[in-house]
N, C-alpha and C positions, 0 to 999 in steps of 0.2 A: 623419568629417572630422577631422584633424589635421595639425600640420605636416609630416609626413613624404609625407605626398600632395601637396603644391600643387606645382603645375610652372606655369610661365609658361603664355601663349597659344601658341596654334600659330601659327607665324611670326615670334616676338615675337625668339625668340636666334637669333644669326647665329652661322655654324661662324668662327671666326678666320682672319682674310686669312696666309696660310703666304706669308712672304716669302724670298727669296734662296733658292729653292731648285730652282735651275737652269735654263737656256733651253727648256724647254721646259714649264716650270708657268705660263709665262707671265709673271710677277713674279720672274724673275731676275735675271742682271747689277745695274741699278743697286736692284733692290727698292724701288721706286716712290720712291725718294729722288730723283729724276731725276739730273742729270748735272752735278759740278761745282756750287762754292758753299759757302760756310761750313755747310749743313747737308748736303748732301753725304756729309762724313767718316766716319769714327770717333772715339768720344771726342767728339760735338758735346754743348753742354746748353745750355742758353736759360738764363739765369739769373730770374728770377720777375720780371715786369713790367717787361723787357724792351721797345722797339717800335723795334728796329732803329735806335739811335742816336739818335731823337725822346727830347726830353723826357719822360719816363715820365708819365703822369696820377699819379700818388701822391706827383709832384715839382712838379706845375704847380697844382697846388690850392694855396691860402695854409693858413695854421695856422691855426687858431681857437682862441681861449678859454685857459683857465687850468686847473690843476688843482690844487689846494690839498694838500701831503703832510701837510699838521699839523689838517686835518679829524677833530672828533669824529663817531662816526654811533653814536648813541642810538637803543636801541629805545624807541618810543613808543607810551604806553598810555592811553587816555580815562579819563574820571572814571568815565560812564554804561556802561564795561565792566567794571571795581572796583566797581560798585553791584551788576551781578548774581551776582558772585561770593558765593559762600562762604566766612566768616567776617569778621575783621573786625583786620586785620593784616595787612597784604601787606609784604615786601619784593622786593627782586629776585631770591632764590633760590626765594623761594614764588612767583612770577610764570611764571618759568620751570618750574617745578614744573606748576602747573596747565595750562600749555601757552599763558598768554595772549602769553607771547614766546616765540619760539626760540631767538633769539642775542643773547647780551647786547651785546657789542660795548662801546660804551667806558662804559655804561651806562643806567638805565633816565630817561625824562622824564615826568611826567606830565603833561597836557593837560586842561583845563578843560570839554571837549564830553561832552555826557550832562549829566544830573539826576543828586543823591546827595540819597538817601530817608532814610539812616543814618549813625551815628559810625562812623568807619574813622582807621586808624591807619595810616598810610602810611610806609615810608621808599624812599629812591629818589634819584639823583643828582640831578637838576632836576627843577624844577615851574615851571607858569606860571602868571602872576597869578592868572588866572582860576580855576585849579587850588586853587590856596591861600584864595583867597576861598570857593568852595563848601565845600570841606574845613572849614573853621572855621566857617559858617555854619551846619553838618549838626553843631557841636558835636566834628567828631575833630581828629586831627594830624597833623601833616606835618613829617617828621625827612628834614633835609638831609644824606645822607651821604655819604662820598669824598671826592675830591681836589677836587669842586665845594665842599661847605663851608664856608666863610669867616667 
């Protein structure tokens, strides 16, 4: 079995309806366009949501909501996933490195969830309280770097 064998069910494709091609195919003259009418023609196109003059539905639904263009999106990493890693130095390049982020984006956060069994040395654009507390608690550091700093 491979691709080159699969064919649909029996009955499943239809031959193509053959249009305008003469009184006696049966679907000649107006080729089932019927007769007269803005679709009718040639040259007709419907424009995309469209409903004949009605208020389109993608016009009659209200707006909702806000979209912020000055949003940071920070990838974010636990404590308790820096605890089973190996070694004891992370930054953002080593993060991504190991695979525990993919995309940096406008930089890395740490996050306070999970246990830290050992000293680790951290740096990274934000941390959260909680984050900073176990860090120093476990005896390592935590180096604030980038444009976050202050």
């Amino acid at each position: 079995m491979n691709l080159s064998n699969l064919k649909p069910p029996a009955g499943q494709q239809h031959r193509p309806k053959r249009i305008g091609r003469g009184m006696g195919s049966g679907r000649g003259k107006t080729a089932t366009r019927g007769s007269k009418g803005q679709h009718a023609g040639t040259g007709f196109s419907l424009m995309r949501g469209f409903e004949g003059g009605q208020m389109p539905l993608h016009r009659r639904l209200p707006k909702r909501g806000f979209t912020n263009i000055f949003k940071k999106q920070y990838a974010v990493v636990n404590l308790g996933r820096l605890d089973k890693l190996e070694g004891d130095h992370f930054t953002p390049d080593r993060l991504v490195e190991l695979g525990v982020v993919r995309k940096l984006g406008d930089g890395v956060k740490i996050l306070g969830a999970g246990e830290l069994t050992r000293k680790i040395r951290v740096e990274a654009h934000l941390f959260s309280r909680s984050a900073l507390d176990k860090i120093q608690k476990a005896g390592g550091e935590a180096a604030v770097i980038g444009a976050a700093a202050k």
